[in-house]
C-alpha positions in Angstrom: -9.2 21.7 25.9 -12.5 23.7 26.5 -15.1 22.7 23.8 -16.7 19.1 22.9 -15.2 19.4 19.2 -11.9 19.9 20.7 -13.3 16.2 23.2 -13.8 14.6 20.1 -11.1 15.4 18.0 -8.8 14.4 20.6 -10.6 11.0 21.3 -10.6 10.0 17.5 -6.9 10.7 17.6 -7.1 8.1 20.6 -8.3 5.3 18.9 -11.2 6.1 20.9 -14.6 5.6 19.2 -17.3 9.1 19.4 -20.0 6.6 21.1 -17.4 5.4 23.7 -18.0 8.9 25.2 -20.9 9.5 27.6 -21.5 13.4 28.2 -23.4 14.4 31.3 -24.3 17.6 32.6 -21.7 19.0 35.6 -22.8 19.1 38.9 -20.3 22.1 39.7 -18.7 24.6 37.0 -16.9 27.7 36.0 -19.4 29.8 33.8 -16.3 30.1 31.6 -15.5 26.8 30.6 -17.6 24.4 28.5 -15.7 21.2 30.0 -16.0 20.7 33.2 -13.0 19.0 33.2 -10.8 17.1 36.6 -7.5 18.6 35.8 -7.8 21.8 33.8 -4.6 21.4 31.8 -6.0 17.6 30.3 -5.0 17.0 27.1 -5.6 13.2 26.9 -9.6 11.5 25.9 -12.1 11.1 28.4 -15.0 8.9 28.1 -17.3 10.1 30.7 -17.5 13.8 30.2 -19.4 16.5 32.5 -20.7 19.5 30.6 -21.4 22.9 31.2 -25.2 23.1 29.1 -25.6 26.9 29.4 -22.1 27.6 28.3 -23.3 28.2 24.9 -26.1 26.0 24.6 -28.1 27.7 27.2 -31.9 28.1 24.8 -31.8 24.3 24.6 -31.0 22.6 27.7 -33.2 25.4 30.0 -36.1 23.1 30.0 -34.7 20.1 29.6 -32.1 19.9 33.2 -34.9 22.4 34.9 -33.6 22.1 38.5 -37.3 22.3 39.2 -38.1 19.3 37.8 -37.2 15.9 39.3 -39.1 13.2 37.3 -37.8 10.8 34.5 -34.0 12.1 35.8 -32.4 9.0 33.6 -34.3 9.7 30.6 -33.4 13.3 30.7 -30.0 12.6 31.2 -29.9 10.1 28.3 -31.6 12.9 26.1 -28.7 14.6 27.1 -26.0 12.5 26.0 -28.1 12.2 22.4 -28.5 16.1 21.6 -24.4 16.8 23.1 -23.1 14.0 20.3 -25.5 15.7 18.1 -24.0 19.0 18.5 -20.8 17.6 18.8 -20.9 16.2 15.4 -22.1 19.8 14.2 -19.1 21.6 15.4 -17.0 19.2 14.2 -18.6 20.3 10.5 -18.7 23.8 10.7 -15.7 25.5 9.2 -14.9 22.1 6.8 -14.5 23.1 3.0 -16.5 20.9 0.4 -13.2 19.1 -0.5 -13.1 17.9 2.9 -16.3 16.9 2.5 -15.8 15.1 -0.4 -12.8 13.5 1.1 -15.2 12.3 4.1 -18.2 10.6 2.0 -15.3 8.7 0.1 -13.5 7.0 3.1 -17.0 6.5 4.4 -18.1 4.8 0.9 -14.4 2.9 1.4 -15.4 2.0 5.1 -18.9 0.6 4.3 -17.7 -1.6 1.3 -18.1 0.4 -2.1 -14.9 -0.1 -3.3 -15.3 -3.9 -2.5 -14.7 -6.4 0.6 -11.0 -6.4 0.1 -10.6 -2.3 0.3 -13.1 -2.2 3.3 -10.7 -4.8 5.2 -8.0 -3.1 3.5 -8.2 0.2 5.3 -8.9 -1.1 8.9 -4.6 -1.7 9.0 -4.1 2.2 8.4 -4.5 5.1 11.2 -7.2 7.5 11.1 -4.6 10.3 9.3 -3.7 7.4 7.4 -7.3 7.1 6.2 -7.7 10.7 5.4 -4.2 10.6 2.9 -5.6 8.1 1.2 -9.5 9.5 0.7 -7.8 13.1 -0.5 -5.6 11.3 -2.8 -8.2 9.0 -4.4 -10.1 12.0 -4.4 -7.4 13.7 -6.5 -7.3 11.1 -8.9 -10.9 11.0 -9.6 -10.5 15.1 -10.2 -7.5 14.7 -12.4 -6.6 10.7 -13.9 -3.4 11.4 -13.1 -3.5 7.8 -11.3 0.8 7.1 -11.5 1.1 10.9 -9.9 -1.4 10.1 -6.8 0.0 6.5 -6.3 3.4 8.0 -6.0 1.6 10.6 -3.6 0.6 8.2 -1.6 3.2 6.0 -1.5 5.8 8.7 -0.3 3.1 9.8 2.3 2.6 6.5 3.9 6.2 5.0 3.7 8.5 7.4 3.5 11.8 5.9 1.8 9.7 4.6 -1.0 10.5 4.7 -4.3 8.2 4.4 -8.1 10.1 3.3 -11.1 8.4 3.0 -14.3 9.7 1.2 -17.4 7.3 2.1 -20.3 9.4 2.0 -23.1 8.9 -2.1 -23.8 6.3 -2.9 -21.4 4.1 -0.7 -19.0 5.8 -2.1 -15.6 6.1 -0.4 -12.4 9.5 -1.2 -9.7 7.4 -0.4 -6.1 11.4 0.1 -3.7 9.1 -0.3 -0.5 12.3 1.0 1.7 11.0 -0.8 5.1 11.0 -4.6 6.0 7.5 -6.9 4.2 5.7 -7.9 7.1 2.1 -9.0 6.9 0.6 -5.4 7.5 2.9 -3.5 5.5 2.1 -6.1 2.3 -1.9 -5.1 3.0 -1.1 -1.4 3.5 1.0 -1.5 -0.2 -1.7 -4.0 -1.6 -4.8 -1.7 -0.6 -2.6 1.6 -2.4 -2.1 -0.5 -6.1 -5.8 -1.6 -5.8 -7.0 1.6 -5.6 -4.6 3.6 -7.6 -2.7 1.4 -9.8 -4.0 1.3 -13.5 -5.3 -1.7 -15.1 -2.9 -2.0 -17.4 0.2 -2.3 -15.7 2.1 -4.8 -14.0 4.6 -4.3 -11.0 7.8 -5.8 -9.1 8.0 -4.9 -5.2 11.3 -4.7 -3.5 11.2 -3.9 0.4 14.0 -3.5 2.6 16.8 -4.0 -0.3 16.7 -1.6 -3.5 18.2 -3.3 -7.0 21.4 -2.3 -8.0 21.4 0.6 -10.5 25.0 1.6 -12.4 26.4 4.9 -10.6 24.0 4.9 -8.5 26.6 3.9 -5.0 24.0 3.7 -2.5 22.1 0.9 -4.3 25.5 -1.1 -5.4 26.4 -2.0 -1.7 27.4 -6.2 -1.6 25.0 -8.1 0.4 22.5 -4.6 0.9 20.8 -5.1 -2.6 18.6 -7.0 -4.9 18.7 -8.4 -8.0 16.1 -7.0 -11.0 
């Protein structure tokens, strides 16, 4: 770990919010490191952070830590802090393609409530690769209506023994086989994925831990291991 985008990236992984971290410039360094970091080897999140400036932003902190120059020492050190997130934030851009952009300005519309109160509290229950699944399907879906395909997508992607059945011959119904045991975060995480992908139109039966029987299928005809449709 040698850059601040490499910093961040790790401490969003972390749980760890971008303004828990507090960069300030290192007292000693290696002129070939960016980090100036306690044990070289670190792979975990810090949250106070010593930087080499003139690493590779030598033209814009020259003036600014001027050894010369012993006034306003806390102010310059805050400005500090404010122009590293700032280029922080820029590195973490550069090399993104405009679908990930697109997938960004959606879970950031999802996060700040543009998809309603119920989404916004909705997402909080998923992980931040969680998040992102969701955002790139819903972003396939707007690109292609194929709003059964991406639900199934996303389904598979976030609980992985799931299973979409869909009965459309008599009635447009859809049998959700969860595959995990319903507890109160795993009904919001399955109730947040049929608000935003499920169309209006049809209705659906959830089954969790036990899948309904289905003739010659042997796994799901077990005696006390399945449910009744």
């Amino acid at each position: 770990m040698n850059y601040i985008w490499d910093l961040l990236i790790r401490s969003v992984q972390a749980g760890l919010s971008k303004q828990d971290i507090r960069f300030v410039p290192a007292r000693s360094y290696s002129p070939y490191m960016e980090l100036s970091l306690e044990h070289l080897n670190a792979s975990g999140a810090e949250t106070v952070v010593e930087v080499n400036p003139y690493y590779r932003f030598e033209p814009i902190f020259r003036s600014l830590l001027d050894p010369n120059v012993e006034e306003y020492d806390e102010l310059r050190h805050q400005l500090f802090d404010l122009v590293m997130h700032q280029l922080g934030s820029i590195d973490l851009m550069q090399g993104m393609s405009r679908q990930e952009y697109y997938v960004q300005f959606l879970l950031r519309d999802i996060e700040e409530g543009a998809f309603g109160v119920r989404v916004r509290d909705g997402i909080t229950k998923f992980n931040r690769e969680e998040r992102d699944a969701i955002a790139a399907n819903l972003l396939g879906l707007y690109q292609t209506g194929e709003a059964l395909y991406w639900m199934k997508q996303t389904m598979r992607s976030l609980f992985k023994r799931s299973t979409i059945y869909a009965i459309c011959e008599e009635k447009d119904e859809l049998i959700l086989y969860v595959g995990q045991e319903e507890t109160p975060a795993s009904r919001a995480k399955v109730e947040l994925i049929l608000d935003l992908f499920l169309p209006v139109r049809f209705r659906t039966e959830l089954y969790w831990s036990r899948h309904f029987g289905i003739l010659g299928v042997e796994d799901t005809m077990r005696l006390d291991a399945m449910a009744l449709y």
